[in-house]
C-alpha positions as CSV (number, residue, x, y, z in Angstrom):
1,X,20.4,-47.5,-85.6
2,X,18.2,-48.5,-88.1
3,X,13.8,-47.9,-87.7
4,X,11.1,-51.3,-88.3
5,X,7.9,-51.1,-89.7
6,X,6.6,-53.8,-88.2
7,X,7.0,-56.7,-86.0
8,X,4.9,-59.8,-86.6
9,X,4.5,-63.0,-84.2
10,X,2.7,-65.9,-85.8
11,X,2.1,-69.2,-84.8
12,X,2.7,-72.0,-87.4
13,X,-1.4,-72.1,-88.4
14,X,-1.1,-68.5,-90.0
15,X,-2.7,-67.2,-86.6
16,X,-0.6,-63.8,-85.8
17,X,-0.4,-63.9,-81.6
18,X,1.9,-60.5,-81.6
19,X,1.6,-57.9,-83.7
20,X,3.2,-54.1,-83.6
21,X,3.0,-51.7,-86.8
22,X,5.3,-48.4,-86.1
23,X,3.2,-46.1,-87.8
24,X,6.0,-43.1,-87.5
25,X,8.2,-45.2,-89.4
26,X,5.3,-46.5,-91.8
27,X,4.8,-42.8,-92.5
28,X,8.8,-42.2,-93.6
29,X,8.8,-45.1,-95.6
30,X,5.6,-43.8,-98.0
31,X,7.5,-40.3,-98.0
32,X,10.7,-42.1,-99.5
33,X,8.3,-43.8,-101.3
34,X,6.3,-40.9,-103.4
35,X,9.5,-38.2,-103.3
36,X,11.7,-41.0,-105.1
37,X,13.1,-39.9,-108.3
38,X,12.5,-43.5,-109.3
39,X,8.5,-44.2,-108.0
40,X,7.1,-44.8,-111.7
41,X,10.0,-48.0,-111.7
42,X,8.8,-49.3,-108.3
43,X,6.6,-52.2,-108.2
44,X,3.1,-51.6,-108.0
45,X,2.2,-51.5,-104.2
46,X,5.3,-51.2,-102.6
47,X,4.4,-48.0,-100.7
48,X,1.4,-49.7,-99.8
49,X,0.7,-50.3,-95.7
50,X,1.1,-54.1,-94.9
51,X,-2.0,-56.4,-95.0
52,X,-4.3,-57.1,-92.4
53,X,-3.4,-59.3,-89.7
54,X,-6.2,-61.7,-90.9
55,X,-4.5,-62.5,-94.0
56,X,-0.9,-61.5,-93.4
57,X,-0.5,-64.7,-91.2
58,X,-1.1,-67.2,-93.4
59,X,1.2,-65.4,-96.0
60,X,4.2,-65.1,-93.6
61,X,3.9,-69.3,-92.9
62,X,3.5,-69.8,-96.7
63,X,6.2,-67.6,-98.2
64,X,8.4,-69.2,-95.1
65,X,7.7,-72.5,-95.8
66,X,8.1,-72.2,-99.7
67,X,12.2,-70.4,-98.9
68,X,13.0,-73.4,-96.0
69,X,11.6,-76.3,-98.9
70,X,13.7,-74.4,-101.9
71,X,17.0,-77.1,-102.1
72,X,18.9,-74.3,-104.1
73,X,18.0,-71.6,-101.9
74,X,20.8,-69.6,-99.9
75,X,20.8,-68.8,-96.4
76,X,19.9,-65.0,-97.5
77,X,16.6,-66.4,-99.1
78,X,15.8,-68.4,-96.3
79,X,15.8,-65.7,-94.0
80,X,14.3,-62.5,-96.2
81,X,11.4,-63.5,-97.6
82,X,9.2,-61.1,-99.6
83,X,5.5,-61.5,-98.8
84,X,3.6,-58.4,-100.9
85,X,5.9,-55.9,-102.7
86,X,5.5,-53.8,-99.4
87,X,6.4,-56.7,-97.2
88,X,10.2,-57.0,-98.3
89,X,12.7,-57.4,-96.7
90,X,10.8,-59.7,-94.3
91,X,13.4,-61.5,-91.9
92,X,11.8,-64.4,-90.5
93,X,13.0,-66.5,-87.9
94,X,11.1,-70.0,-86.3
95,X,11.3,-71.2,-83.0
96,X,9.4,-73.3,-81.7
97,X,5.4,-73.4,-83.2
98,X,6.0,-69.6,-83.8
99,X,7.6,-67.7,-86.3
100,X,9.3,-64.0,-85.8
101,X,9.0,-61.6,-88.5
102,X,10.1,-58.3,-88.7
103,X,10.4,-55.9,-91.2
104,X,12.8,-53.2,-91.3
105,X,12.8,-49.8,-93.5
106,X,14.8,-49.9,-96.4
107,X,15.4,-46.9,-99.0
108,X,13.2,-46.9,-102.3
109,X,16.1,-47.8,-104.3
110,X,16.7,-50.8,-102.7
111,X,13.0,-52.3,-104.0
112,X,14.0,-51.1,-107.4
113,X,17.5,-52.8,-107.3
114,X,15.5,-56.2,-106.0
115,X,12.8,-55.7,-108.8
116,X,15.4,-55.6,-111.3
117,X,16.7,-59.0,-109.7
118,X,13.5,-60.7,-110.1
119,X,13.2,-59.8,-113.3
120,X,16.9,-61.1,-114.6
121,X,16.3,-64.2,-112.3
122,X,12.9,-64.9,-115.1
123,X,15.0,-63.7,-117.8
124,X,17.9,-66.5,-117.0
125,X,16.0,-69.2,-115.0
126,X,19.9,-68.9,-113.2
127,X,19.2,-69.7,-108.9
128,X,23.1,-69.1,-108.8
129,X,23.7,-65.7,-110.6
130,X,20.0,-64.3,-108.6
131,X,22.3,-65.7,-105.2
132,X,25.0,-63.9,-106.4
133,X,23.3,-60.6,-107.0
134,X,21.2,-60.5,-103.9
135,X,24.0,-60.0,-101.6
136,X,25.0,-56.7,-103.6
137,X,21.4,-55.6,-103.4
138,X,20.9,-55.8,-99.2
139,X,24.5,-55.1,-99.0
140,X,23.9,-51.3,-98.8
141,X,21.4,-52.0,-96.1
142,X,22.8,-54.6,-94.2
143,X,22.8,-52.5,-90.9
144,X,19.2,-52.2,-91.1
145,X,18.6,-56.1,-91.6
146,X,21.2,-56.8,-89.4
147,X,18.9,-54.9,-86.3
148,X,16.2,-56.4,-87.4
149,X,17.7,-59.5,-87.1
150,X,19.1,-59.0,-83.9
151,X,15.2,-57.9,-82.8
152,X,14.0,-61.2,-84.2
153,X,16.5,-63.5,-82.4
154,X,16.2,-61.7,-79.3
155,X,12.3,-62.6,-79.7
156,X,12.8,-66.3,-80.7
157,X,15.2,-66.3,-77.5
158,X,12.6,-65.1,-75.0
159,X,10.0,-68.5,-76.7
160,X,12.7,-70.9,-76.0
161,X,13.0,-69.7,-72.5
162,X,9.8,-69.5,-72.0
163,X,8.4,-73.1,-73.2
164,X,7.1,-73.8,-69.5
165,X,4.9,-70.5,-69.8
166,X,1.4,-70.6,-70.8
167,X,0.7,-69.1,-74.2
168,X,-1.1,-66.3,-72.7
169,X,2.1,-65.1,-70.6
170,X,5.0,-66.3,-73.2
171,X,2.7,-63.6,-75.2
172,X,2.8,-61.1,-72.6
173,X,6.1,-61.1,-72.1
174,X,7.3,-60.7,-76.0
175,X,4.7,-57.9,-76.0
176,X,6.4,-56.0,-73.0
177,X,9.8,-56.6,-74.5
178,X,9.1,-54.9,-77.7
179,X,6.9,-52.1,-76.0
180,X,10.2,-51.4,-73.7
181,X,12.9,-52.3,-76.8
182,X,11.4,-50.5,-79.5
183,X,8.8,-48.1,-78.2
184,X,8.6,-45.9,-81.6
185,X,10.5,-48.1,-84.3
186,X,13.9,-47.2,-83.4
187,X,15.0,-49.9,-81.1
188,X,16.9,-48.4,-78.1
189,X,18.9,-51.4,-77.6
190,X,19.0,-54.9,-79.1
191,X,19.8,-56.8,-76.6
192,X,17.0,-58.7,-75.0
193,X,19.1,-59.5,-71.5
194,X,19.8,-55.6,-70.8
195,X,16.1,-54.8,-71.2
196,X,14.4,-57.4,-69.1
197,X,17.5,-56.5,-66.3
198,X,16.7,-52.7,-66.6
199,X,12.8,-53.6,-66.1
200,X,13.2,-55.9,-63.3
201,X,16.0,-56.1,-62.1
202,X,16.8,-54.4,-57.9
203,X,18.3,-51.2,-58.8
204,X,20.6,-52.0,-56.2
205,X,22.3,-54.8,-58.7
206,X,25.7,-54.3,-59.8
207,X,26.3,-52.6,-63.3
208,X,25.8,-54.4,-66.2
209,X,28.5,-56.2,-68.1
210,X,26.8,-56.0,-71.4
211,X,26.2,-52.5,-73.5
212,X,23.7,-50.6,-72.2
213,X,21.4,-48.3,-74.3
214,X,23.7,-45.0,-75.8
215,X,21.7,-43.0,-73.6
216,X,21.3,-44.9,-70.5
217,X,24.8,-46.2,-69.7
218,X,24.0,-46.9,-66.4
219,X,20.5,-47.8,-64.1
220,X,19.4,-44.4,-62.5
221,X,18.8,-45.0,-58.9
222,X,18.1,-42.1,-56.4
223,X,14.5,-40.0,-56.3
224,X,12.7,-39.3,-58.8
225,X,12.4,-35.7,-60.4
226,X,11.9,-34.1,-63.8
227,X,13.3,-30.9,-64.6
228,X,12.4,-28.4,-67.3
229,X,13.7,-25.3,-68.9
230,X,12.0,-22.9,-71.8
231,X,14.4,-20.4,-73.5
232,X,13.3,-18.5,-76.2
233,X,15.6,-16.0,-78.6
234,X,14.1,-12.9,-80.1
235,X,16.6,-11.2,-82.5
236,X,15.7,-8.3,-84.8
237,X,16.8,-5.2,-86.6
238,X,16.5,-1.8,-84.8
239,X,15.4,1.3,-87.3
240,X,17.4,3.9,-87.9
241,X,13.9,6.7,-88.7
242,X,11.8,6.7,-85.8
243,X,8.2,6.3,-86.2
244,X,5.4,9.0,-86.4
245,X,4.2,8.2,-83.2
246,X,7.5,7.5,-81.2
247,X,9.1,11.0,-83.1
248,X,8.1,13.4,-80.2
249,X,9.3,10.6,-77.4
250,X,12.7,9.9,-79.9
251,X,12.1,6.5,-80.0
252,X,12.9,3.8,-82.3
253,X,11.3,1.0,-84.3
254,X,11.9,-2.9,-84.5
255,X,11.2,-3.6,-88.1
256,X,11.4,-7.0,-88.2
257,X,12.0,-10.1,-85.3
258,X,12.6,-13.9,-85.5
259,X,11.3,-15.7,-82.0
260,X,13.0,-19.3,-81.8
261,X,12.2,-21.2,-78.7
262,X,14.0,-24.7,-77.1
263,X,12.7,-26.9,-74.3
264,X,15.1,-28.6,-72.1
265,X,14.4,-31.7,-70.4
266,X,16.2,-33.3,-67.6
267,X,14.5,-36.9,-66.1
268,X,16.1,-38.7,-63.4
269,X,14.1,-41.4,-63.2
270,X,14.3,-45.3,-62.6
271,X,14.0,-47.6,-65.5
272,X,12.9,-47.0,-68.8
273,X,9.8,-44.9,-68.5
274,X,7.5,-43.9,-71.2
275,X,6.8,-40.5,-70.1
276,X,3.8,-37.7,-71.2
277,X,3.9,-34.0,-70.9
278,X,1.1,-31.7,-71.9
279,X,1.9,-28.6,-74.0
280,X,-0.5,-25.7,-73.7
281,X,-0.2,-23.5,-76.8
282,X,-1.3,-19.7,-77.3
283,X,-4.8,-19.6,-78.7
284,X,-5.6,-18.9,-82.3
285,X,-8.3,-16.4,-82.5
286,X,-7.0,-14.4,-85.5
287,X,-8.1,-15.0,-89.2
288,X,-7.0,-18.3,-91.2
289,X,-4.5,-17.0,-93.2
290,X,-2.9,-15.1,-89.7
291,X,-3.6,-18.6,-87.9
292,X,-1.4,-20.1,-90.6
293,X,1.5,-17.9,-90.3
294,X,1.1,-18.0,-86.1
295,X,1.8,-22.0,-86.0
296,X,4.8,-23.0,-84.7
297,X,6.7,-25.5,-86.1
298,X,8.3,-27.9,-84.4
299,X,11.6,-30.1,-84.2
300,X,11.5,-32.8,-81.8
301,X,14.4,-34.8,-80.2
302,X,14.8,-38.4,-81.6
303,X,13.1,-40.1,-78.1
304,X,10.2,-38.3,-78.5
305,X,6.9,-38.4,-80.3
306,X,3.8,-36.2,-80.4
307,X,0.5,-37.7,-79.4
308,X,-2.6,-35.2,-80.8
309,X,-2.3,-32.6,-83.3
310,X,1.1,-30.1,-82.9
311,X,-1.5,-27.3,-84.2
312,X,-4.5,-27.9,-82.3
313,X,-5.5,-28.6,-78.4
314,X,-4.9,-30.7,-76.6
315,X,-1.1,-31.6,-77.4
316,X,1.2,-33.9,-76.1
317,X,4.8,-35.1,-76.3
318,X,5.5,-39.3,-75.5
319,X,9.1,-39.8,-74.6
320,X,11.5,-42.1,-73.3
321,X,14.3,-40.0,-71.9
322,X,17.9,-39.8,-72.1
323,X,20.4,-39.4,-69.4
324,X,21.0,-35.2,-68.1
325,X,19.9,-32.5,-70.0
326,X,18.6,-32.9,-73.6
327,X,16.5,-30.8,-76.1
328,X,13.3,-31.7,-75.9
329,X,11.9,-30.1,-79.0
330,X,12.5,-27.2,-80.3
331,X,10.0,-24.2,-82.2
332,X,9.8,-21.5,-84.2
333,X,6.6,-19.2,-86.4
334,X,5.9,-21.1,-89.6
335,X,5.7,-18.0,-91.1
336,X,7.9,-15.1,-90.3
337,X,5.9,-11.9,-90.7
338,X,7.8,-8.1,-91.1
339,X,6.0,-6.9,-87.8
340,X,6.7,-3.2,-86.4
341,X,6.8,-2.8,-82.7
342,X,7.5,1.2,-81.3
343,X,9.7,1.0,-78.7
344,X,10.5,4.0,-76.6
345,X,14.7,3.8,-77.4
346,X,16.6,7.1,-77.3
């Protein structure tokens, strides 16, 4: 399922009620960014973090209103609006006095392919032939856009039901759906209806009709408990020549050992929780360039996200968990080092 950068709220004054920036996803997006074989093509700024809410506001209304008073425009134009070279492709959807805008990631090659677009739209002064070539630039990407999408009407739906609310609360409650929807930038599902019934619904409610996240296909109901595992692999090569010092004992020597570890998770608990568990590492006391190879290195399941530094204290890991057993994260040395241990083997 595809990741958002960013989702944006804004009322039709340029004032920005909601806003959530995913800064994991932010992150990938300037790595695809500065490793692309293309980044001296890009347009200037498009690895650049979105504007401030201050002035993003009043861009999203104009660059919206500017698409919905184009005559010649396509739907496609209406709905993806480019707002900085960073901001594209913006879907926008209005409802009501507000307007829903999320952003979605895209690969780097997509802003080269719509840069080239621009520039052939100047070239011909041709609306048609720049509507024709658009689709075959978000074409590639149209599962991306099309989540995002899906995010935005979801949002627009939860203003029309909730015209009666005050501001305060209609706010409230878009804020809680996209902190339960979308916790990271990868939205776990993108229906609006399945979250709000798995946050407040009776657990005792019959199964729901609809699809249900891929790794909660059914509400949890029972007590609560979370279960953990820790298994770690040591493998290695056994010498063949004793050492010096295990000769007169007739032992033997491990030359060299690879230590690979895995945590196992298993969460039985009600509704979508946003859970945090500590992780106590060994201490570093040794010399910087032994405290560089001692790190660990870690590879962390898709639902989870570190909060802190993964080298330093105190670290811990945010998650939303799936159903059963899973692979919390798994670790192994940076740097493997030849290490010789004496081990009294006959």
């Amino acid at each position: 399922m595809g990741m958002l950068r960013g989702i944006w709220v804004t009322t039709r004054d340029g004032n920005v009620s909601v806003s959530r920036r995913f800064l994991l996803t932010e992150r990938k997006h300037r790595r695809q960014i500065l490793s692309s074989e293309f980044k001296h093509e890009l347009p200037k700024g498009v690895g650049d973090a979105p504007p401030l809410d201050v002035e993003l506001g009043s861009r999203i209304v104009d660059s919206y209103s500017k698409a919905q008073n184009t005559s010649s425009c396509s739907s496609i134009y209406k709905h993806l609006v480019e707002v900085a070279p960073a901001l594209w492709p913006l879907v926008v959807i209005q409802e009501s006095n507000y307007i829903v805008s999320v952003l979605p990631l895209v690969p780097a090659e997509t802003f080269l392919e719509y840069e080239r677009l621009k520039q052939e739209q100047k070239a011909s002064s041709g609306d048609e032939l720049a509507q024709t070539q658009m689709t075959s630039v978000v074409k590639p990407v149209m599962s991306s856009i099309g989540v995002a999408l899906d995010i935005a009407v979801n949002i627009a739906k939860l203003i029309a039901r909730g015209r009666d609310m005050g501001q305060d609360q209609l706010e409230k409650k878009i804020w809680n759906y996209i902190l339960d929807a979308i916790p990271v930038g990868t939205p776990l599902d993108t229906n609006a209806r399945n979250i709000e019934n798995i946050c407040s619904l009776p657990y005792g409610h019959k199964p729901l009709k609809e699809p249900q996240p891929f790794w909660k296909p059914h509400l949890y109901k029972g007590r609560a408990r979370m279960r953990f595992q820790i298994r770690e692999d040591i493998s290695g090569f056994i010498s063949s020549t004793p050492s010096t010092q295990q000769a007169s004992v007739g032992g033997s020597a491990l030359a060299q050992c690879k230590l690979v570890g895995q945590i196992f998770c298993c969460a039985d608990i009600e509704s979508l929780p946003d859970i945090t568990v500590p992780l106590l590492l060994p201490s570093q006391e040794a010399k910087e360039k032994e405290e560089e190879e001692n790190r660990l290195e870690f590879i962390l399941h898709q639902c989870a996200r570190p909060s802190g530094s993964i080298h330093d204290q105190p670290l811990a890991l945010c998650f939303t968990p799936p159903l059963n057993w899973f692979t919390l994260a798994s670790y192994a040395p940076r740097c493997l080092r030849e290490a010789t241990w004496d081990l009294p083997i006959s």
